[in-house]
N, CA, C and O atoms as a printed pandas DataFrame, in Angstrom:
     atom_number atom_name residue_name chain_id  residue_number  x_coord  y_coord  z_coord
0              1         N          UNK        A               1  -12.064   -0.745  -30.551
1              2        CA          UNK        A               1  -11.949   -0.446  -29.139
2              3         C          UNK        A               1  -10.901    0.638  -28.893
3              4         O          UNK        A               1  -11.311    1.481  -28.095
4              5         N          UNK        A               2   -9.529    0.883  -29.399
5              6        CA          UNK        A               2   -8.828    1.258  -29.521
6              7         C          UNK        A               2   -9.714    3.009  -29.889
7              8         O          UNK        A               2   -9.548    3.813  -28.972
8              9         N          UNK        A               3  -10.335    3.396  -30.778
9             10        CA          UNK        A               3  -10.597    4.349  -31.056
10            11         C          UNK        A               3  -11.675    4.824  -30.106
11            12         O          UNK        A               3  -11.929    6.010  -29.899
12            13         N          UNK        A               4  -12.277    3.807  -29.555
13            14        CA          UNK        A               4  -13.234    4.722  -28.370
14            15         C          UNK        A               4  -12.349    5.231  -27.008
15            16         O          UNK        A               4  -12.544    6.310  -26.450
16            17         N          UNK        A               5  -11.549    4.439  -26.681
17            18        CA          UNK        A               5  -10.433    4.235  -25.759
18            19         C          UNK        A               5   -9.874    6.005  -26.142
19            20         O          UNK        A               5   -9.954    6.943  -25.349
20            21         N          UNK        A               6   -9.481    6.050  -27.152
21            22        CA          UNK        A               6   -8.947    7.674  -27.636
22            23         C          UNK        A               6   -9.675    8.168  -27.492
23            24         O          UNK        A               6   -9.309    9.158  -26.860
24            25         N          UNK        A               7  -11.109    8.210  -27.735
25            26        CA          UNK        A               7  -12.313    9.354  -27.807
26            27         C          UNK        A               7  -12.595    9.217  -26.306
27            28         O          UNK        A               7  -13.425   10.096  -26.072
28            29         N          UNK        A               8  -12.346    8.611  -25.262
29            30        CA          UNK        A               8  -12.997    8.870  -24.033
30            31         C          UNK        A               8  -11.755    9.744  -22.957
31            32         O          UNK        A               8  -11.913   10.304  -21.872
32            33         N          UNK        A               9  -10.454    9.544  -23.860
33            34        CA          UNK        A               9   -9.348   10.549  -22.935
34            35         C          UNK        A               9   -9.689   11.537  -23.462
35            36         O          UNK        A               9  -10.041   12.497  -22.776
36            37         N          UNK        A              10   -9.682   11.595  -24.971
37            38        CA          UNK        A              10  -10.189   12.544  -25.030
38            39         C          UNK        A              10  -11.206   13.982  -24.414
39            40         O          UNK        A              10  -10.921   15.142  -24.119
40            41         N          UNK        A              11  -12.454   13.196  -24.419
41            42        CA          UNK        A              11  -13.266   13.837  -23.512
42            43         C          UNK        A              11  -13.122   14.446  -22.336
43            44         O          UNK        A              11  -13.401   15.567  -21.911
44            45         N          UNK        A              12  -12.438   13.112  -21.721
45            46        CA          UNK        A              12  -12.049   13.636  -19.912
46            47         C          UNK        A              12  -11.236   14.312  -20.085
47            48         O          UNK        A              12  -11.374   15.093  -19.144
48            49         N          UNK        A              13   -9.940   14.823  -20.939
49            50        CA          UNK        A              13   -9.320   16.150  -20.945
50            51         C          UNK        A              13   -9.576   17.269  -21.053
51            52         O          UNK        A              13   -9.154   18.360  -20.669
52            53         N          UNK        A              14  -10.927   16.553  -22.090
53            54        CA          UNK        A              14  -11.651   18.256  -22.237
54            55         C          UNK        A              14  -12.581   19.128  -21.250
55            56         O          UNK        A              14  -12.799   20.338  -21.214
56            57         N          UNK        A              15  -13.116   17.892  -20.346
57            58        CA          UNK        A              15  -14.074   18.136  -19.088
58            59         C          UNK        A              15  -13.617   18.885  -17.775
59            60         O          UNK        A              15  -14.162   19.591  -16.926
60            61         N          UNK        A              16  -11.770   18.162  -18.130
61            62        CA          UNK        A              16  -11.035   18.552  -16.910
62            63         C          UNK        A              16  -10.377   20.003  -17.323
63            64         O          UNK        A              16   -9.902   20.798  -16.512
64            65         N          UNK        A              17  -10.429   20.147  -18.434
65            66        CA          UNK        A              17   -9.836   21.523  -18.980
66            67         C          UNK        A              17  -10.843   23.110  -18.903
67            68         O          UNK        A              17  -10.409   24.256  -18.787
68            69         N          UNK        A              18  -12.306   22.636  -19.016
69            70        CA          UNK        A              18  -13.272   23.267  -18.747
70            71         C          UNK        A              18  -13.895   23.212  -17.480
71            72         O          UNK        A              18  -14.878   23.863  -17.125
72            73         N          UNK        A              19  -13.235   22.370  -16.808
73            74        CA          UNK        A              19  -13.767   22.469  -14.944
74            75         C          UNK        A              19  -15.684   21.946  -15.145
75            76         O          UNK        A              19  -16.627   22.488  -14.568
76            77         N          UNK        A              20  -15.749   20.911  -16.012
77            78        CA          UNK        A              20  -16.953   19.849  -16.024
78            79         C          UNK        A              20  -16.632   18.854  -15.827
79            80         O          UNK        A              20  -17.774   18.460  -15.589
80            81         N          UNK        A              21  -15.903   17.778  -15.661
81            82        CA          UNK        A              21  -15.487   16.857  -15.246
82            83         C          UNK        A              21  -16.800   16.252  -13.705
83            84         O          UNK        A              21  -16.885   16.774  -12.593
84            85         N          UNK        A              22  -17.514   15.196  -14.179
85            86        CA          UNK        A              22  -18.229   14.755  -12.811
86            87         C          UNK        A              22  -17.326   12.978  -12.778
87            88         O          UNK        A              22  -16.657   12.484  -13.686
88            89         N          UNK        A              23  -17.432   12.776  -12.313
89            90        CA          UNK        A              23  -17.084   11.638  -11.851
90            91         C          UNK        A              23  -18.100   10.711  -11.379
91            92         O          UNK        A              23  -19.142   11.338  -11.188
92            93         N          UNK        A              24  -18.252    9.201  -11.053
93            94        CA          UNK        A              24  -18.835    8.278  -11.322
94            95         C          UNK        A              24  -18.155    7.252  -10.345
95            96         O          UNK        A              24  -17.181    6.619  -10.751
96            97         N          UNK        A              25  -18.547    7.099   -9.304
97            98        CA          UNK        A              25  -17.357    6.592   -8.150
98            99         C          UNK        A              25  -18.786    4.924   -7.944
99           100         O          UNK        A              25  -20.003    4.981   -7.774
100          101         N          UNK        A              26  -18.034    3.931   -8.045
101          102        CA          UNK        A              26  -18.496    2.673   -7.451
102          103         C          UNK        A              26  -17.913    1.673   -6.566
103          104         O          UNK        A              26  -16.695    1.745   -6.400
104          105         N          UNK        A              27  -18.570    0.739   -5.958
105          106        CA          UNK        A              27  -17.946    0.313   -4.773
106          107         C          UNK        A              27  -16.539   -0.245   -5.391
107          108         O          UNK        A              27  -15.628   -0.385   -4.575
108          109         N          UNK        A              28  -16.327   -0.513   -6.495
109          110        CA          UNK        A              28  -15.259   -1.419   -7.479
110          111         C          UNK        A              28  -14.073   -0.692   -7.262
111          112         O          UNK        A              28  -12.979   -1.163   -7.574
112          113         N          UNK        A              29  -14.251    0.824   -6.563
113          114        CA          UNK        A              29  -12.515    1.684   -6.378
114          115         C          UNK        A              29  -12.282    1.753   -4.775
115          116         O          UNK        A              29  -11.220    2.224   -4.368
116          117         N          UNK        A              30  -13.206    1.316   -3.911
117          118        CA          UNK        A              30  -13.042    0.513   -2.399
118          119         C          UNK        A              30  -12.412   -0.563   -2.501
119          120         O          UNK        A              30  -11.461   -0.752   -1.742
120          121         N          UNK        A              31  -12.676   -1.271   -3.194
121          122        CA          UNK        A              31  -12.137   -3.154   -3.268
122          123         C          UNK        A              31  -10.434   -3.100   -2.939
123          124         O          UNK        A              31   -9.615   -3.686   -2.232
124          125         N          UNK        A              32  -10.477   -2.246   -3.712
125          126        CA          UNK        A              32   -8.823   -2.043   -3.490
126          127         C          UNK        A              32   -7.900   -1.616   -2.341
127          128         O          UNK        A              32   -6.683   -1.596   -2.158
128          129         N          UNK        A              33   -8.919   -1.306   -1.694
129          130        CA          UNK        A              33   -8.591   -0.865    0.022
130          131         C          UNK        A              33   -9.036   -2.024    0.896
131          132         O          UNK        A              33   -8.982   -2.132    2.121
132          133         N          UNK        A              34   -9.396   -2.692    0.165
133          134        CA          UNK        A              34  -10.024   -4.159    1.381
134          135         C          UNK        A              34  -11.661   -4.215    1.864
135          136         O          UNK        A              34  -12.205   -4.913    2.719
136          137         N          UNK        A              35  -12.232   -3.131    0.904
137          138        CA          UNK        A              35  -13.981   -3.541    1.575
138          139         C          UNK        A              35  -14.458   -3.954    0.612
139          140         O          UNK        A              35  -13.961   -3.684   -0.482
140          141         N          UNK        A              36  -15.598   -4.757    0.734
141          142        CA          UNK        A              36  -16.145   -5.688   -0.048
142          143         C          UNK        A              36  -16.808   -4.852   -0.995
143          144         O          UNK        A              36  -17.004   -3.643   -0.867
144          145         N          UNK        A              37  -17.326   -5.979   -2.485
145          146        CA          UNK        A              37  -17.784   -4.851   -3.385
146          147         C          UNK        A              37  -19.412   -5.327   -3.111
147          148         O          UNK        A              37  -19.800   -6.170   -2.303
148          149         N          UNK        A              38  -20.039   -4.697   -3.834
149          150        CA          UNK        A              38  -21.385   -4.961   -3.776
150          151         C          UNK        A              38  -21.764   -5.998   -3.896
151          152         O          UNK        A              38  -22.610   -6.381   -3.087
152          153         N          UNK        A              39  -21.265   -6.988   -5.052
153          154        CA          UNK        A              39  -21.882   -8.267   -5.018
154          155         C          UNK        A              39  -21.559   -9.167   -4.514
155          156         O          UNK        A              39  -22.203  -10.206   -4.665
156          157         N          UNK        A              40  -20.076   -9.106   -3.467
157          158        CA          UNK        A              40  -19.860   -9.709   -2.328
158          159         C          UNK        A              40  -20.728   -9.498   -1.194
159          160         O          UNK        A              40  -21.226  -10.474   -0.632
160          161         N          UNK        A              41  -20.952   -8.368   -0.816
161          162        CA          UNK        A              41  -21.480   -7.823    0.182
162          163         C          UNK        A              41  -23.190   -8.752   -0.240
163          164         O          UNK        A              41  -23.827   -9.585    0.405
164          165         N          UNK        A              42  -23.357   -8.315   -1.149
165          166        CA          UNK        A              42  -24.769   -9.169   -1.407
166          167         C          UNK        A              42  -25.121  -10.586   -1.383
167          168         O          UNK        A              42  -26.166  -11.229   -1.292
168          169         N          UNK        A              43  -23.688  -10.882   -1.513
169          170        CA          UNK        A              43  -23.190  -12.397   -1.755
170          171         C          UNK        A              43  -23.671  -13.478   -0.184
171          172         O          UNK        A              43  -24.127  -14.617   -0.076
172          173         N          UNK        A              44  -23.222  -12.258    0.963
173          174        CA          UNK        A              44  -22.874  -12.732    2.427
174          175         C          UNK        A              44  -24.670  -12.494    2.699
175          176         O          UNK        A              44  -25.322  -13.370    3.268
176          177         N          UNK        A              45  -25.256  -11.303    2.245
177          178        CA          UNK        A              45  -26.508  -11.832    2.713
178          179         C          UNK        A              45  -27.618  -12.721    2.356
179          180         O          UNK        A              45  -28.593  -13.006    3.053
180          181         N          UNK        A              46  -27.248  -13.234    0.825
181          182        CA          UNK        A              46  -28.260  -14.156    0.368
182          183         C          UNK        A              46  -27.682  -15.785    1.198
183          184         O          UNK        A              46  -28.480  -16.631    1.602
184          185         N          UNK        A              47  -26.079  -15.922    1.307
185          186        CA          UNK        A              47  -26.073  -16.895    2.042
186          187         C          UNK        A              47  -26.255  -17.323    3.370
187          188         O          UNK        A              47  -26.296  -18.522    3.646
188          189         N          UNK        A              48  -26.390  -16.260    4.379
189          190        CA          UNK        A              48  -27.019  -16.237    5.241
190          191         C          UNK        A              48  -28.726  -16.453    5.483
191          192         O          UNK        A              48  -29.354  -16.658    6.522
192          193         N          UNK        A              49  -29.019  -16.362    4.561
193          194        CA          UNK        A              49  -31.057  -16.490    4.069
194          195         C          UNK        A              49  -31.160  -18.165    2.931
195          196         O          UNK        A              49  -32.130  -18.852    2.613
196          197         N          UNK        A              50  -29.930  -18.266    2.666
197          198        CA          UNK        A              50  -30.478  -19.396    1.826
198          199         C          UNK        A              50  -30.563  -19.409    0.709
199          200         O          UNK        A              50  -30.797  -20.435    0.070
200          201         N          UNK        A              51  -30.386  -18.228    0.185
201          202        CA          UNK        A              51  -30.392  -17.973   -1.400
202          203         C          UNK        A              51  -28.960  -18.169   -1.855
203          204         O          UNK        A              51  -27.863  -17.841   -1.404
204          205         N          UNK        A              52  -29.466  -18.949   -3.112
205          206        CA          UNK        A              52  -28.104  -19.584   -3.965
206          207         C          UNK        A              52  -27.701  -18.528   -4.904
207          208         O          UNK        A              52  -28.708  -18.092   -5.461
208          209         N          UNK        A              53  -26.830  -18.055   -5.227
209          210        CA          UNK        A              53  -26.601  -16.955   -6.000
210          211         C          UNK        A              53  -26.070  -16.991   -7.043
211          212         O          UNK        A              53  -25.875  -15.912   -7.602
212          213         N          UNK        A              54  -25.626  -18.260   -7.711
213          214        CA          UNK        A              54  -25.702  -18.644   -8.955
214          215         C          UNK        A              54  -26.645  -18.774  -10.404
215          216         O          UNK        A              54  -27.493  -19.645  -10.596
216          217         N          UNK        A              55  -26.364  -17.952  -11.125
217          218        CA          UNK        A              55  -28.042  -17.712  -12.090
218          219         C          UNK        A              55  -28.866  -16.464  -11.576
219          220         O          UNK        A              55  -30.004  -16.102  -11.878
220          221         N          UNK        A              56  -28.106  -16.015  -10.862
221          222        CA          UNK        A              56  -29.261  -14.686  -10.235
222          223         C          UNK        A              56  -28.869  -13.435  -11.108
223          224         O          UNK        A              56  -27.718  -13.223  -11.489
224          225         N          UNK        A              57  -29.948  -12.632  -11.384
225          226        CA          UNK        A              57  -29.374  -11.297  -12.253
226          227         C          UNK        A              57  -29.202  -10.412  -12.003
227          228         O          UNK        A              57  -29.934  -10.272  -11.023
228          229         N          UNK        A              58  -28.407   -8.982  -12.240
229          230        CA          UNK        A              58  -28.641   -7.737  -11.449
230          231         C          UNK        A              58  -30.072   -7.689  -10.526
231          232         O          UNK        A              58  -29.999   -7.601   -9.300
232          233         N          UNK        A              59  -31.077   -7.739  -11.069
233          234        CA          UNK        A              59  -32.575   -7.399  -10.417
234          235         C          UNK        A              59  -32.425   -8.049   -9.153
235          236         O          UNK        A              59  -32.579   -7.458   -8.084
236          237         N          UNK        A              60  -32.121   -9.277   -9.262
237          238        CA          UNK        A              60  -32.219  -10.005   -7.835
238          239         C          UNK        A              60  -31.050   -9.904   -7.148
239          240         O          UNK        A              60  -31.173  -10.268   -5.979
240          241         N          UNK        A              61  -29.765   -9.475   -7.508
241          242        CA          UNK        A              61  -29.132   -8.828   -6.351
242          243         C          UNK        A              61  -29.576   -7.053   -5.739
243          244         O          UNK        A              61  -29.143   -6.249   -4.915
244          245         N          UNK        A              62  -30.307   -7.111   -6.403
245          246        CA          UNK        A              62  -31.141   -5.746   -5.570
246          247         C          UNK        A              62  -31.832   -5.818   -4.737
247          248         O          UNK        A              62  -31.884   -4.957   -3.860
248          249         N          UNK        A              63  -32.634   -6.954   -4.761
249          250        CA          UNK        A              63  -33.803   -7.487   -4.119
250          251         C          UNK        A              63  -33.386   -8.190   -3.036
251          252         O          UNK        A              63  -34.154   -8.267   -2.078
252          253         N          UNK        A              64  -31.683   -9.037   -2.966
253          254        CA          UNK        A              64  -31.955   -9.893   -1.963
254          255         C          UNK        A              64  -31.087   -9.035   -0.722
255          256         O          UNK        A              64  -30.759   -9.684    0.271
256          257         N          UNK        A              65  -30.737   -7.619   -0.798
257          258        CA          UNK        A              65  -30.865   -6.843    0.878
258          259         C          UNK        A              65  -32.206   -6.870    1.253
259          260         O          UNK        A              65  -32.516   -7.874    1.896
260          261         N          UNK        A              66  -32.892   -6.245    1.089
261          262        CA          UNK        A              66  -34.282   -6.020    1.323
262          263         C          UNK        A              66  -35.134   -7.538    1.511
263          264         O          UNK        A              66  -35.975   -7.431    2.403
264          265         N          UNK        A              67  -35.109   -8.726    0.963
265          266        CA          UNK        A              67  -35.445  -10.116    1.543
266          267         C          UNK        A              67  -34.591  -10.457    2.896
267          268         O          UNK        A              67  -35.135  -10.961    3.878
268          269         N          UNK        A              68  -32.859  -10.053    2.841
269          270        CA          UNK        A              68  -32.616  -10.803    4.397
270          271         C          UNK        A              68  -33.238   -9.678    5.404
271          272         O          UNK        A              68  -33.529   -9.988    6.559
272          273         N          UNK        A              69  -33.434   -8.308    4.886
273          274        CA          UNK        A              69  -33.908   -7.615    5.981
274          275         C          UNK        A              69  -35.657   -7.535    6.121
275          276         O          UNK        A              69  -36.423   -6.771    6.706
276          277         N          UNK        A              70  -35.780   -8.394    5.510
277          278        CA          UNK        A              70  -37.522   -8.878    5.854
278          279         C          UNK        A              70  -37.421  -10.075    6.462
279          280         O          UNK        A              70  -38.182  -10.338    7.394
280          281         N          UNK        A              71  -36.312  -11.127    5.959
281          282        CA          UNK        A              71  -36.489  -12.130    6.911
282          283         C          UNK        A              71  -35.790  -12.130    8.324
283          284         O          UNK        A              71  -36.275  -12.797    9.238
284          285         N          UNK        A              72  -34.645  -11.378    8.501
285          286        CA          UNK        A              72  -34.428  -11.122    9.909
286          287         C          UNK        A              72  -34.453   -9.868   10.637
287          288         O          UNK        A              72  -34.219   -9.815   11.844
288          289         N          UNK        A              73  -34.710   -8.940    9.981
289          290        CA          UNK        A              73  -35.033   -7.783   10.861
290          291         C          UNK        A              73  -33.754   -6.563   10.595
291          292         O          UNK        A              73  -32.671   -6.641   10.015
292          293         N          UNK        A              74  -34.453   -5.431   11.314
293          294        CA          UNK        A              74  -33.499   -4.622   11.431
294          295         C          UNK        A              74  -32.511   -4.809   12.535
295          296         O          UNK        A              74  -31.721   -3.878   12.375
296          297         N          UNK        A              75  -32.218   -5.339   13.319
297          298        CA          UNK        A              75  -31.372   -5.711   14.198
298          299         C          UNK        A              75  -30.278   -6.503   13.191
299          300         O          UNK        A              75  -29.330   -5.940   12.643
300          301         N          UNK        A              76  -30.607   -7.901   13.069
301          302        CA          UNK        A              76  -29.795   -8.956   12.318
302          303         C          UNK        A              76  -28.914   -8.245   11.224
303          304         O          UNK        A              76  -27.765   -8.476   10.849
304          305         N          UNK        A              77  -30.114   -7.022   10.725
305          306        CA          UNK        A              77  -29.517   -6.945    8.912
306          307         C          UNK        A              77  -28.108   -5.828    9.248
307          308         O          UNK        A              77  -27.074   -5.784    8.581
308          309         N          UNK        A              78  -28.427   -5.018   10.424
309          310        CA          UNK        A              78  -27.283   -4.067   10.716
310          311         C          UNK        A              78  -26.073   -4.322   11.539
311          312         O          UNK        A              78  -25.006   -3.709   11.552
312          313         N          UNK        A              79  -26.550   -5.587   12.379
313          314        CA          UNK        A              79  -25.456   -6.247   12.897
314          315         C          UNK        A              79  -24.370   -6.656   11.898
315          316         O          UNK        A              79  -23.204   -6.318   12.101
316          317         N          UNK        A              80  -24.829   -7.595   10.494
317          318        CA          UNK        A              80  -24.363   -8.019    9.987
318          319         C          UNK        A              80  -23.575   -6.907    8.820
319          320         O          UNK        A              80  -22.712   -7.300    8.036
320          321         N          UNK        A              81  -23.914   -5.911    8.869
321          322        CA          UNK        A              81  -23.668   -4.867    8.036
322          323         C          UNK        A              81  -22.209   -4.137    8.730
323          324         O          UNK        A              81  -21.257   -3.533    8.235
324          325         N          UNK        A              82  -22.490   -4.435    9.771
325          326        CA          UNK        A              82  -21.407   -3.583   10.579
326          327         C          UNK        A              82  -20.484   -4.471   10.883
327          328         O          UNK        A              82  -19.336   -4.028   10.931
328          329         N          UNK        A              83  -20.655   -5.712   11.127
329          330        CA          UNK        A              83  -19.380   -6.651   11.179
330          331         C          UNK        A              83  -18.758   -7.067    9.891
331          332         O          UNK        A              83  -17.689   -7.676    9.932
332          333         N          UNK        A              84  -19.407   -6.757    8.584
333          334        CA          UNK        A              84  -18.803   -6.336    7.261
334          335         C          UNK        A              84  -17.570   -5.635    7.131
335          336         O          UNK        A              84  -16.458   -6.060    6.817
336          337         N          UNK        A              85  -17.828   -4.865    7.330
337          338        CA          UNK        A              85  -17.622   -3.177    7.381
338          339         C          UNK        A              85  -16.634   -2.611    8.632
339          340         O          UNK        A              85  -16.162   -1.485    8.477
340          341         N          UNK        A              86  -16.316   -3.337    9.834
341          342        CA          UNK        A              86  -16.012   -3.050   11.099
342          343         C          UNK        A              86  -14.332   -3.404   10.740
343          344         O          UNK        A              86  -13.864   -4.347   11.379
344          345         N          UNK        A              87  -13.585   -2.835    9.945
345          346        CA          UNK        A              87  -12.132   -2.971    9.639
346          347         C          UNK        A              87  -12.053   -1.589    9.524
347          348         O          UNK        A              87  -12.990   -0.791    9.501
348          349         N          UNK        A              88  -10.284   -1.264    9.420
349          350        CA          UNK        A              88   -9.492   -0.158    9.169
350          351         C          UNK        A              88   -9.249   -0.347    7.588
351          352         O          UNK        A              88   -8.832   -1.292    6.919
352          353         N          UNK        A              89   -9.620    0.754    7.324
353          354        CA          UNK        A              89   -9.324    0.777    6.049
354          355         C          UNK        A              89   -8.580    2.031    5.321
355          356         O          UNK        A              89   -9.399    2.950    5.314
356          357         N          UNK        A              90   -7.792    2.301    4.921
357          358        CA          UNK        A              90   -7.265    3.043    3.908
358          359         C          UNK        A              90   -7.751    4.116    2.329
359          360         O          UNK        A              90   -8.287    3.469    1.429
360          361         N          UNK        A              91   -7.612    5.156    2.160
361          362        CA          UNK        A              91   -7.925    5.425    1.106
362          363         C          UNK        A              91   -6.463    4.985    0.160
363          364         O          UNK        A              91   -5.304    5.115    0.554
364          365         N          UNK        A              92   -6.961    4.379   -1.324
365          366        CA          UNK        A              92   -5.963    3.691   -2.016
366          367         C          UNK        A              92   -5.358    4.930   -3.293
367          368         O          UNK        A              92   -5.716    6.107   -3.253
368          369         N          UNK        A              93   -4.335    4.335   -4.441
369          370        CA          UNK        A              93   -4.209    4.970   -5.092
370          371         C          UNK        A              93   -4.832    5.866   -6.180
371          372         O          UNK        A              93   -4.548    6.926   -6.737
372          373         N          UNK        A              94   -5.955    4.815   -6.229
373          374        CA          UNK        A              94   -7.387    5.192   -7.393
374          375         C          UNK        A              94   -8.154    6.289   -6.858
375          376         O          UNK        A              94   -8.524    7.160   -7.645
376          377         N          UNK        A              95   -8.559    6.408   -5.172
377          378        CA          UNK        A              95   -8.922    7.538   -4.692
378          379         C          UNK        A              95   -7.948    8.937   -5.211
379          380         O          UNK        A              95   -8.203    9.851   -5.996
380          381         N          UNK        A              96   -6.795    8.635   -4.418
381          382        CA          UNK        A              96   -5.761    9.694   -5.058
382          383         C          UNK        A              96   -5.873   10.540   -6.843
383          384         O          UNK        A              96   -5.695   11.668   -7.300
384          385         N          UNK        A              97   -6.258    9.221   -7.349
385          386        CA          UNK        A              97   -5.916    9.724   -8.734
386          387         C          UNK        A              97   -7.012   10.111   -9.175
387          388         O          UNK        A              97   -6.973   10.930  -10.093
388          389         N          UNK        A              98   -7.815    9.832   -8.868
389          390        CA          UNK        A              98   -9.509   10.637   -9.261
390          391         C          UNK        A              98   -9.627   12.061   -8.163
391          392         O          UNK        A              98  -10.737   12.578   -8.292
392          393         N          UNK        A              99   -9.035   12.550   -7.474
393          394        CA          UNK        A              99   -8.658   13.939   -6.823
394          395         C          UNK        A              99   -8.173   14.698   -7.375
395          396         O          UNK        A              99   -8.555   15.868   -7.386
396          397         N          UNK        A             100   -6.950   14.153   -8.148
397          398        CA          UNK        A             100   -5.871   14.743   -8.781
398          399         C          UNK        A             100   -6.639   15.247  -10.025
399          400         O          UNK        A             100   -6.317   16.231  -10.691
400          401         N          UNK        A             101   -7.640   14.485  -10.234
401          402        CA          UNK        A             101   -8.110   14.980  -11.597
402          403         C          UNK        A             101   -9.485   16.198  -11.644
403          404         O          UNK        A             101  -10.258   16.678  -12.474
404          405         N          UNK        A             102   -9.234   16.280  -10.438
405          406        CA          UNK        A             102  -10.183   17.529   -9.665
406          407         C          UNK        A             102  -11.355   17.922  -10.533
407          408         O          UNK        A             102  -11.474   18.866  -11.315
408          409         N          UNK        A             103  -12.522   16.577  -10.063
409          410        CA          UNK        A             103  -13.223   17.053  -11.026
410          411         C          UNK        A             103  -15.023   17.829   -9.860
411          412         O          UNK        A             103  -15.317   17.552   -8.697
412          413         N          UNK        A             104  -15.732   18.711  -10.792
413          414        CA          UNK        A             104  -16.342   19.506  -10.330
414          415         C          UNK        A             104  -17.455   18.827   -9.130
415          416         O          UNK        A             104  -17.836   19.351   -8.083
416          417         N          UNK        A             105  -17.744   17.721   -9.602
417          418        CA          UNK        A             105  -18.359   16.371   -8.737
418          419         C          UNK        A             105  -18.426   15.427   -8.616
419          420         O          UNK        A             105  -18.336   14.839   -9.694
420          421         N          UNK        A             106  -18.585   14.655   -7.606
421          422        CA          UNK        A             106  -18.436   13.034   -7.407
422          423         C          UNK        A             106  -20.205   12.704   -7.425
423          424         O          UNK        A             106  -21.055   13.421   -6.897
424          425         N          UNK        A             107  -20.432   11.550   -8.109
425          426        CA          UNK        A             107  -21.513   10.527   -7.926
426          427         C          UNK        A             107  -20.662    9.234   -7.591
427          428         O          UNK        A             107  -19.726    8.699   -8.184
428          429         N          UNK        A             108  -21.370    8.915   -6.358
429          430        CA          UNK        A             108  -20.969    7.742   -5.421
430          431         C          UNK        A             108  -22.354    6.938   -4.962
431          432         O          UNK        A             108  -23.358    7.500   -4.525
432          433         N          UNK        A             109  -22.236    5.870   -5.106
433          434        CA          UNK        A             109  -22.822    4.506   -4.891
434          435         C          UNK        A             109  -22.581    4.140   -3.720
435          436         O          UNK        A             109  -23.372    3.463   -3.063
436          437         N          UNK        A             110  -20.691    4.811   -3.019
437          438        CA          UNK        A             110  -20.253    4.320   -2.171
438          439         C          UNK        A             110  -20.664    4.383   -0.444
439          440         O          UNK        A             110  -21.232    5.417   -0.092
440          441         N          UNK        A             111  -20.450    3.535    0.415
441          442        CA          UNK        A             111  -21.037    3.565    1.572
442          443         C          UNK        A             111  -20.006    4.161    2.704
443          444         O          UNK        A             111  -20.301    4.559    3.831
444          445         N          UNK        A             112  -18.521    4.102    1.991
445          446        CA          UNK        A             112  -17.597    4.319    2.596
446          447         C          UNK        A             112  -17.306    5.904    2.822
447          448         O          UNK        A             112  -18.303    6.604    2.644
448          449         N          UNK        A             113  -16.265    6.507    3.136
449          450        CA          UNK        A             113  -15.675    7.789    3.182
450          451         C          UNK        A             113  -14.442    7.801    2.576
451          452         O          UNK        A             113  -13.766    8.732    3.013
452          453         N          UNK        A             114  -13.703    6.937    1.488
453          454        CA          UNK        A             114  -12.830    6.892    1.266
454          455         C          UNK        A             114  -12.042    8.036    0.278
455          456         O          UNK        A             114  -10.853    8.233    0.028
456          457         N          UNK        A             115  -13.371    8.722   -0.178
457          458        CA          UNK        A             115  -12.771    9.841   -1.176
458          459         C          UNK        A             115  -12.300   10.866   -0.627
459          460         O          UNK        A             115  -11.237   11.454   -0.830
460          461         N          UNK        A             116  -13.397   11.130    0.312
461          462        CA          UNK        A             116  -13.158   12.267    1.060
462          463         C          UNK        A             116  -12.068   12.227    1.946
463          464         O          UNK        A             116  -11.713   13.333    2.355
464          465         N          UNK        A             117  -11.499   11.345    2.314
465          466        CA          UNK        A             117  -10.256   11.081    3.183
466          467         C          UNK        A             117   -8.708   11.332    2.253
467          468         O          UNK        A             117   -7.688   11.787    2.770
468          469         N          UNK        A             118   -8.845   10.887    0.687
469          470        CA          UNK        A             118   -7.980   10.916    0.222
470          471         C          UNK        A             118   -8.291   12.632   -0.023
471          472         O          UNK        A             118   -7.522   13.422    0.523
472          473         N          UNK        A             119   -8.942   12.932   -0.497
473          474        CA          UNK        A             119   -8.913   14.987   -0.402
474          475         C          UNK        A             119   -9.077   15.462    0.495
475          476         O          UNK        A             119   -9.968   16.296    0.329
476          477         N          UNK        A             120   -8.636   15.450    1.735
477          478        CA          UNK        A             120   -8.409   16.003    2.787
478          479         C          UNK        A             120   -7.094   15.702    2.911
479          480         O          UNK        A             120   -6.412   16.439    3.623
480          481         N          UNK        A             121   -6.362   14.349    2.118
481          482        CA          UNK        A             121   -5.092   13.624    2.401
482          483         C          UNK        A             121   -3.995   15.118    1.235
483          484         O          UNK        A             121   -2.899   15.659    1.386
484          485         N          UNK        A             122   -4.698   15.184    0.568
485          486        CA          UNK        A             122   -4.562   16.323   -0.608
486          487         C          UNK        A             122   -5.374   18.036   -0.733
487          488         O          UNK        A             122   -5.664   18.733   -1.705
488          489         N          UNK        A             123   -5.485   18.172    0.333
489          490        CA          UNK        A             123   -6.049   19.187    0.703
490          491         C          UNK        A             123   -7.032   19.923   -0.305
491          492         O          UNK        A             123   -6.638   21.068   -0.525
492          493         N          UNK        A             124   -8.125   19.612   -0.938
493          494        CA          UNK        A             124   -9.091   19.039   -1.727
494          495         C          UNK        A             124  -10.209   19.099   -0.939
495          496         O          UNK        A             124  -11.028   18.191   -1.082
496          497         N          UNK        A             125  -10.448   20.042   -0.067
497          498        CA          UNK        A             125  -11.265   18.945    0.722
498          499         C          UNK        A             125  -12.960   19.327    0.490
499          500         O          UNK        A             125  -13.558   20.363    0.200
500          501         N          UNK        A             126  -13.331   18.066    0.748
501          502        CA          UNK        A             126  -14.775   17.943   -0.065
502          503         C          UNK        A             126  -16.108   18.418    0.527
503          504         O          UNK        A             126  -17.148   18.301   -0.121
């Protein structure tokens, strides 16, 4: 482990040294600012529908947005999306430090704006 651990700074020095560097952003560097991660967030809508979420696998946490928003609608599913979501939130240190490492692009999963707030916080801006 130790030697892949070296071979992957590796890399990212070399990506960031050649201005290739993409980045790979998931809800898991929000958490840290206080919004839920995905499989929380997925968590609140299978228990709202009834689904037990114990034993369930990636596949079926994919599946069960798209079941509460078949079983209650687009109204219910965005209400509930937005009272999620309806806090102040912060960009954290992990935003910061993935800026700093100025890389040529972000891939984001994320639903938030939190990157872009921290490079604008760093004049970066995206």
């Amino acid at each position: 482990m130790e030697a892949f651990i070296k071979e992957s700074k590796r890399s990212i020095k070399h990506a960031m040294e050649n201005n290739k560097l993409i980045i790979f952003v998931g809800s898991g560097v929000s958490t840290n600012s206080g919004l839920p991660s995905w499989w929380s967030l997925v968590a609140k809508l299978a228990e709202a529908i009834g689904v037990e979420t114990a034993g369930l696998n990636q596949d079926d946490y994919l599946k069960i947005p798209q079941y509460y928003y078949n079983a209650r609608g687009h109204k219910e599913y965005y209400d509930l999306i937005n009272k999620v979501f309806n806090m102040s939130v912060k960009s954290n240190p992990i935003h910061s430090k993935l800026i700093e490492m100025k890389p040529v692009h972000f891939i984001t999963t994320n639903y938030d704006e939190l990157i872009k707030d921290s490079a604008r916080e760093k004049r970066n801006i995206l």
